[in-house]
C-alpha positions as CSV (number, residue, x, y, z in Angstrom):
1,X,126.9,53.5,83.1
2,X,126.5,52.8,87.0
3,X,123.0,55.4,88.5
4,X,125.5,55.1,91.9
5,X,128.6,56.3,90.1
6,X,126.8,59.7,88.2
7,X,124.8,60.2,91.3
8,X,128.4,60.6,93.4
9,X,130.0,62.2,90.7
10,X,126.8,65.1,90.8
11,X,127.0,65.4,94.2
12,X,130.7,66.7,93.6
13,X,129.1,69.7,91.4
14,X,130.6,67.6,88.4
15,X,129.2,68.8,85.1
16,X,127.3,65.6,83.7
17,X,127.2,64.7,80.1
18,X,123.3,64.6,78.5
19,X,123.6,60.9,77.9
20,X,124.6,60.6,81.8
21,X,121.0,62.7,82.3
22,X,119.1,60.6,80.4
23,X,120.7,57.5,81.8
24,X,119.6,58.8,85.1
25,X,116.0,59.8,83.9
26,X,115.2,56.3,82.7
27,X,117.3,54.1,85.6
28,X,117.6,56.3,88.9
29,X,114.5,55.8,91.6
30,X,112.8,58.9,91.9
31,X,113.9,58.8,96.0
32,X,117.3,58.5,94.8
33,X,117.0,61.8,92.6
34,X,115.4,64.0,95.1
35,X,118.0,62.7,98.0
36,X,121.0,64.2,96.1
37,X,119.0,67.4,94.4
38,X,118.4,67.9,98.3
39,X,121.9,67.6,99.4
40,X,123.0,69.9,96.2
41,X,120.5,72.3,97.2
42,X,121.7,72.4,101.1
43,X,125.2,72.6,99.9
44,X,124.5,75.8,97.5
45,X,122.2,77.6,100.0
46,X,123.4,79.0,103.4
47,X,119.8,78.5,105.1
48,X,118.4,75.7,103.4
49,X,115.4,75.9,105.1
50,X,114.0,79.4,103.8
51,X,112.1,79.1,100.5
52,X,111.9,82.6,98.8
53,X,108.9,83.7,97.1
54,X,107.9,86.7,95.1
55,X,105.0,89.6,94.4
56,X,104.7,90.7,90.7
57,X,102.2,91.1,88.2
58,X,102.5,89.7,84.6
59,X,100.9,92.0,82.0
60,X,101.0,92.0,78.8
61,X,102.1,95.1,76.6
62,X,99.8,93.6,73.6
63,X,98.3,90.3,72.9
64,X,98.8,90.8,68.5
65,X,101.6,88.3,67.9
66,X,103.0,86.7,64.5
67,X,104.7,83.9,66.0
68,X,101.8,81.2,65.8
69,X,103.6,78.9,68.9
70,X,101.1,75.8,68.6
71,X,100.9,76.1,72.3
72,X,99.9,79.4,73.0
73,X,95.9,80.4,73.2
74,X,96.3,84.0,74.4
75,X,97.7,85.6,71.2
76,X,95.5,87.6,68.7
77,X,97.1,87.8,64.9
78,X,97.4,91.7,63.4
79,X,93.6,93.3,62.7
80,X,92.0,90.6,64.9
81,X,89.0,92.2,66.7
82,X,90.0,91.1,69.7
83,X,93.7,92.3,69.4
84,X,95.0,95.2,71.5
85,X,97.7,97.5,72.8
86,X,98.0,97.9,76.2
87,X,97.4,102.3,77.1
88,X,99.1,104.2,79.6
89,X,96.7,104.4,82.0
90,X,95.9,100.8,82.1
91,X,99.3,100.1,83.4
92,X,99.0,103.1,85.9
93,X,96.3,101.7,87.2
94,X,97.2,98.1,87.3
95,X,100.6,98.9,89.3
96,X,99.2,101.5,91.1
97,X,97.2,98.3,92.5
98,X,100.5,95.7,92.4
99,X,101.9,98.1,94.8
100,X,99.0,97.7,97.1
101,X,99.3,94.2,96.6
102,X,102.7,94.5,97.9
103,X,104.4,93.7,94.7
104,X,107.8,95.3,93.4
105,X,107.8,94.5,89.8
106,X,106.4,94.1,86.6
107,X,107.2,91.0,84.3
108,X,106.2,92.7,81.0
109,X,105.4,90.5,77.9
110,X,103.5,90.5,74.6
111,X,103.5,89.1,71.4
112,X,105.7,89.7,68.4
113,X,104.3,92.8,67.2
114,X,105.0,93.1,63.7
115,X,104.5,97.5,64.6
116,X,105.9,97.8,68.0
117,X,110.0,98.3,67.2
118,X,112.7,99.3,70.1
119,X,111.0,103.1,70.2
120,X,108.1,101.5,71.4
121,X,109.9,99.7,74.1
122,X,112.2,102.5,75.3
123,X,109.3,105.2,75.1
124,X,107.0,102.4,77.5
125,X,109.6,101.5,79.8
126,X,110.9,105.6,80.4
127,X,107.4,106.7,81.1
128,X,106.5,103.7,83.4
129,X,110.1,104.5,85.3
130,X,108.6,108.3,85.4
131,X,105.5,107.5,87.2
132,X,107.0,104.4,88.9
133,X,110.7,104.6,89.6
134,X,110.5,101.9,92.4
135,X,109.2,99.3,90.2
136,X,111.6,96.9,88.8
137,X,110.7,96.0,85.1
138,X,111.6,92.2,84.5
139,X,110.3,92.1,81.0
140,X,110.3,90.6,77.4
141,X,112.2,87.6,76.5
142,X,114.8,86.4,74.1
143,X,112.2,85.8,71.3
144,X,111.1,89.4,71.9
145,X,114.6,90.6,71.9
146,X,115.5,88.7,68.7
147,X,112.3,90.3,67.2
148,X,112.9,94.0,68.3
149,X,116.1,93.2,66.7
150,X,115.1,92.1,63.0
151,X,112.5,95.2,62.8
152,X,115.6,97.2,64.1
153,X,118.1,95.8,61.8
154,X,120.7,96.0,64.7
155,X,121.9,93.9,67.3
156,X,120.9,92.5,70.2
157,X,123.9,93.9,72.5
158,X,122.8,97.4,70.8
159,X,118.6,96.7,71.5
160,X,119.5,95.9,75.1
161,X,121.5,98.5,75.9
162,X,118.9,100.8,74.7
163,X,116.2,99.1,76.7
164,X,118.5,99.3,80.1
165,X,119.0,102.9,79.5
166,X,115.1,103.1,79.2
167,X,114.6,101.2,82.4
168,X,115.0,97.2,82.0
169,X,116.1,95.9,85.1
170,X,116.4,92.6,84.2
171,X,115.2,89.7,81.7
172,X,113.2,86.8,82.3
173,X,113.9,82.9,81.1
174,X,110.4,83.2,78.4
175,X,110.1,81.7,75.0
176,X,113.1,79.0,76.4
177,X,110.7,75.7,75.4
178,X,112.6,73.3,74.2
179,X,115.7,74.7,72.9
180,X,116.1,71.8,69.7
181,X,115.0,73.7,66.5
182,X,113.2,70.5,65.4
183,X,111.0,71.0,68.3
184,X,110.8,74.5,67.9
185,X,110.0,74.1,64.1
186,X,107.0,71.9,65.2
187,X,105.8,74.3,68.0
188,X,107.4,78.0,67.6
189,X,108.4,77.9,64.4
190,X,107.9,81.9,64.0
191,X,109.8,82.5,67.5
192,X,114.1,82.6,67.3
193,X,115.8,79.8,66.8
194,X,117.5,77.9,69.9
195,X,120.7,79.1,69.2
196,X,119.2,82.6,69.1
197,X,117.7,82.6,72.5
198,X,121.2,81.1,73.7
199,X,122.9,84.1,72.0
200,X,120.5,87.5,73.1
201,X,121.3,85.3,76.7
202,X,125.2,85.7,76.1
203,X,124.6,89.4,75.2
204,X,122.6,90.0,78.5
205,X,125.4,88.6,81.0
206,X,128.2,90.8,79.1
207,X,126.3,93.6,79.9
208,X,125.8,92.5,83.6
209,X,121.8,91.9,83.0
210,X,120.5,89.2,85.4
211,X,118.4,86.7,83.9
212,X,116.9,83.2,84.4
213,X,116.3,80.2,82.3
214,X,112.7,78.2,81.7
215,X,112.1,74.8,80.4
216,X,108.4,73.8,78.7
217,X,108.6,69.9,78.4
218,X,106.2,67.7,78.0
219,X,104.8,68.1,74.2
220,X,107.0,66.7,71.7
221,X,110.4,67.1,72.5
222,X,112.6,63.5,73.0
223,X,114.4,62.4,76.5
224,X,117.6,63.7,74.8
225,X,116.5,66.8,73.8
226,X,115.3,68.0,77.6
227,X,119.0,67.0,78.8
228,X,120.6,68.9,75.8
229,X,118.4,72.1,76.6
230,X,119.7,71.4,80.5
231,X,122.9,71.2,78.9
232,X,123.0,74.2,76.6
233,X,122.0,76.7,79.3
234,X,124.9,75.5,81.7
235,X,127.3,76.1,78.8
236,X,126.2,79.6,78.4
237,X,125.9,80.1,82.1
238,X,129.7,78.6,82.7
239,X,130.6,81.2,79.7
240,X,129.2,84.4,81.5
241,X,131.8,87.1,82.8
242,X,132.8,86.5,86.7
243,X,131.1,89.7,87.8
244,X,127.8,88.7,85.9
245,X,125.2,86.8,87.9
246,X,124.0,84.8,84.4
247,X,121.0,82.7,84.7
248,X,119.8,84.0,88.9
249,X,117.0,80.7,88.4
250,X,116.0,78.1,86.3
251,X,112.3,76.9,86.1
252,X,110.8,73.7,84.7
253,X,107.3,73.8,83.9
254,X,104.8,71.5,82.0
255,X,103.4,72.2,78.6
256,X,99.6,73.1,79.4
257,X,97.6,71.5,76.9
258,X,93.9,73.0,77.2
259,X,92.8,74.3,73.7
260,X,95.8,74.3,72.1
261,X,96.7,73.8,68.6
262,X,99.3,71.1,69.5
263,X,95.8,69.5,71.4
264,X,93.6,70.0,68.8
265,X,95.0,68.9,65.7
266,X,98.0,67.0,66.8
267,X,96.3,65.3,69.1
268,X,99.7,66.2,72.1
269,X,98.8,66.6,75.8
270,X,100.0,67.0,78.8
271,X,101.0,63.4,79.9
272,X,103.4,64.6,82.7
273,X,102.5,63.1,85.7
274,X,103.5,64.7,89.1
275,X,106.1,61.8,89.9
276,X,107.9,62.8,86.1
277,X,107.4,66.6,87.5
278,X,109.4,65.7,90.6
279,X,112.5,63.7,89.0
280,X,112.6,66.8,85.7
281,X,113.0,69.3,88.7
282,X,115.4,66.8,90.5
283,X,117.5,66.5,87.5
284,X,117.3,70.1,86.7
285,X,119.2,70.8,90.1
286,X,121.6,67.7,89.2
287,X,122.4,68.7,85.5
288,X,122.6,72.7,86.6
289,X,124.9,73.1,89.6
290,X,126.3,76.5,88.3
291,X,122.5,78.1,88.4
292,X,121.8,78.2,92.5
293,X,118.3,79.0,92.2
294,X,115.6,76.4,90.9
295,X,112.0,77.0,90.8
296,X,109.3,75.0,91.4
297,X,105.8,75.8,88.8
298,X,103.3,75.6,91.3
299,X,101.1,77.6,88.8
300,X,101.4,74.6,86.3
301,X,101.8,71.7,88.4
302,X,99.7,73.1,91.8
303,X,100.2,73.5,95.2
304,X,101.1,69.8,96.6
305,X,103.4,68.7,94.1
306,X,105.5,72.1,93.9
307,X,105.5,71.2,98.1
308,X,107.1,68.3,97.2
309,X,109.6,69.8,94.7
310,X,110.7,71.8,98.1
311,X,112.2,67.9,99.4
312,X,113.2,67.6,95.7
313,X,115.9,70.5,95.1
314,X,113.7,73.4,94.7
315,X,114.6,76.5,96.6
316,X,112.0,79.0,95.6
317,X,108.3,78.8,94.6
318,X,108.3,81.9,92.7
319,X,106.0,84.7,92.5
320,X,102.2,85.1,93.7
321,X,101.4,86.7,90.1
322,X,99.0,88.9,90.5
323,X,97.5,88.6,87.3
324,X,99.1,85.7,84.6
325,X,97.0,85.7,80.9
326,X,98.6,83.2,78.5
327,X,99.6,80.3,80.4
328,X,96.5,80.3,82.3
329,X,94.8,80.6,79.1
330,X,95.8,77.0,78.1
331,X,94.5,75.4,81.6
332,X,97.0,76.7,84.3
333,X,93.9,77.0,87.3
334,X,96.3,77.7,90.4
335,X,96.0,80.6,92.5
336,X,97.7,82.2,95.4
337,X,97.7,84.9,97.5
338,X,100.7,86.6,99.9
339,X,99.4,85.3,102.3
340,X,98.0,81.8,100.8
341,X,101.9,81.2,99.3
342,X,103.7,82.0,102.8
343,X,100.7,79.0,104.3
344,X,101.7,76.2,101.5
345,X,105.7,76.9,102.1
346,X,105.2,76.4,106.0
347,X,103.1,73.3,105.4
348,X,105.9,71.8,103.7
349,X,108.2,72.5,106.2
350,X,110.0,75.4,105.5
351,X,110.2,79.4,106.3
352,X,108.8,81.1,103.5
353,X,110.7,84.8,102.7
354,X,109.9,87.4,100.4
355,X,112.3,88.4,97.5
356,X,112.9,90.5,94.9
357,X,114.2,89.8,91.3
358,X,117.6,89.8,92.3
359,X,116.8,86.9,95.3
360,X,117.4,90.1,98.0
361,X,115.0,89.4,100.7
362,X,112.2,92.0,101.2
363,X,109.7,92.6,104.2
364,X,106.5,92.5,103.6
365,X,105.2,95.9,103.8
366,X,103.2,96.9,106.8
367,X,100.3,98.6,104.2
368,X,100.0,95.5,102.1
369,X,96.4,94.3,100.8
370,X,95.6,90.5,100.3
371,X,94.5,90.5,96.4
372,X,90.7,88.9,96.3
373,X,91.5,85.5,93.5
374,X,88.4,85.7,91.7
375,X,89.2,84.3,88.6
């Protein structure tokens, strides 16, 4: 293989192999990568210059989960004393103050509940709808979709139709990792298998429900394996029906390593430096060019490598996240505000633009409050 001859052939939107990924990981110069995620990016996007960003709030419908993921310090197993269930007018409250905030949306997550079924779910999202009919609920996951499913005994085209009828506006990229179930035995193994997140994924775009993709690397997972998850996610997305936008963004992130099991008695961290960071993001743009929005994880990675990932392929920098529990819970320390976010874009070099979930642009409203990041 010639790093020349893939490059030119990416450049053509080609769909490359995962040995001609890996080939690339371990032979192209990082400049080299970023040059022709750049030109990918400029091609795909009308105004290359403007990097979209986001206001949301991730909260968590309950931290009880039975999944045990090795990398995850936020859940609290069934009867713990420190397990709960999020009330009703805890999440009044807490969007009553995204929307101050300026934000739009809720990204809505928990644990696998071994209690909560699909009643749960639709009863949640109808009365936050009632009280909140302008906020977009981008929520749960595949795994959680796949669980709602087993307690259900149904099917995952039947759970998400009843959630959309209830109010679920779209579904996010969560519980991705590393999509190998020889990883996923070592670090999920109570979450669905790859083939399952792949399928609830299928199930969404046939019903016309946008979604995006994620990628944790960084922990255990081989070379091959990150180019075979890159790969797997392009299938489904080239799969999707024409009118379906599929996978909207993909996001690479870095396993965070503070605490967790995977630290503590495997002995895995977080050896991803920012120049690996930089060429996985690269290569994301290069092994995905039918997904026209990648992400940069400024919340993993912080502020001056994510600037970089701007040069590197990366068209957005996602959202401000008001409040983020379980990946900050295993060491994720970056912070930024609407106004903070809009500062770091322009520093880079680019006009920063708000966004919702569907990558419409939004003004920022005239009302808005800077939130106070005090933790």
């Amino acid at each position: 293989m010639n790093v020349s001859e893939i490059l030119s052939r990416a450049l053509k939107f080609e769909f490359l192999s995962i040995e001609e990924g890996v080939f690339l990981y371990e032979n192209a110069p990082t400049a080299e990568l970023m040059f022709v995620a750049n030109e990918l990016k400029k091609n795909q996007k009308k105004n290359s210059n403007v990097v979209t960003w986001q206001i949301d709030r991730n909260l968590n419908t309950t931290n009880v989960c039975i999944a045990n993921c090795k990398f995850c310090n936020f859940y609290r197993i069934p009867g713990h004393k420190e397990s709960y269930i999020t009330d009703i007018a805890t999440y009044k409250k807490k969007i009553e103050e995204t929307i101050r905030y300026g934000g739009d949306q809720l990204l809505l997550q928990g644990g696998h509940h071994p209690d909560l079924g699909l009643s749960f779910y639709v009863n949640l999202f109808k009365e936050i709808k009632l009280h909140f009919p302008q906020i977009k609920l981008h929520s749960l996951g595949p795994p959680e979709i796949a669980h709602i499913t087993k307690l259900e005994k149904s099917t995952h085209t039947e759970v998400l139709k009843a959630l959309v009828e209830a109010g679920l506006d779209s579904l996010p990229g969560a519980g991705a990792e590393i999509l190998n179930d020889r990883v996923r035995r070592l670090i999920s193994k109570g979450k669905c298998t790859g083939r399952e997140w792949l399928e609830v994924m299928k199930a969404c775009h046939q019903l016309n429900i946008t979604t995006s993709a994620t990628m944790m690397f960084g922990h255990v997972e081989t070379i091959y394996e990150r180019f075979e998850h890159l790969v797997w996610i392009r299938e489904v997305q080239a799969q999707k029906p024409k009118d379906s936008k599929g996978f909207l963004a993909f996001i690479p992130w870095p396993f965070m390593d503070d605490g967790t099991l995977l630290n503590r008695v495997k002995g895995i961290k977080n050896t991803v430096t920012p120049d690996e960071y930089i060429r996985m993001l690269s290569l994301s743009r290069i092994m995905l060019p039918n997904i026209i929005n990648i992400q940069a994880s400024w919340l993993t990675v912080g502020k001056a490598t994510a600037q970089i990932c701007l040069q590197s392929g990366a068209n957005d920098f996602g959202s401000i996240m008001i409040e983020e529990n379980v990946v900050s819970a295993a060491g994720a320390p970056h912070r930024f505000t609407y106004k903070t976010i809009q500062d770091a874009i322009k520093e880079a070099g680019f006009e920063p633009q708000l966004r919702n979930q569907q990558y419409e642009f939004r003004e920022i409203p005239i009302d808005i409050e800077e939130q106070v990041v005090n933790y």
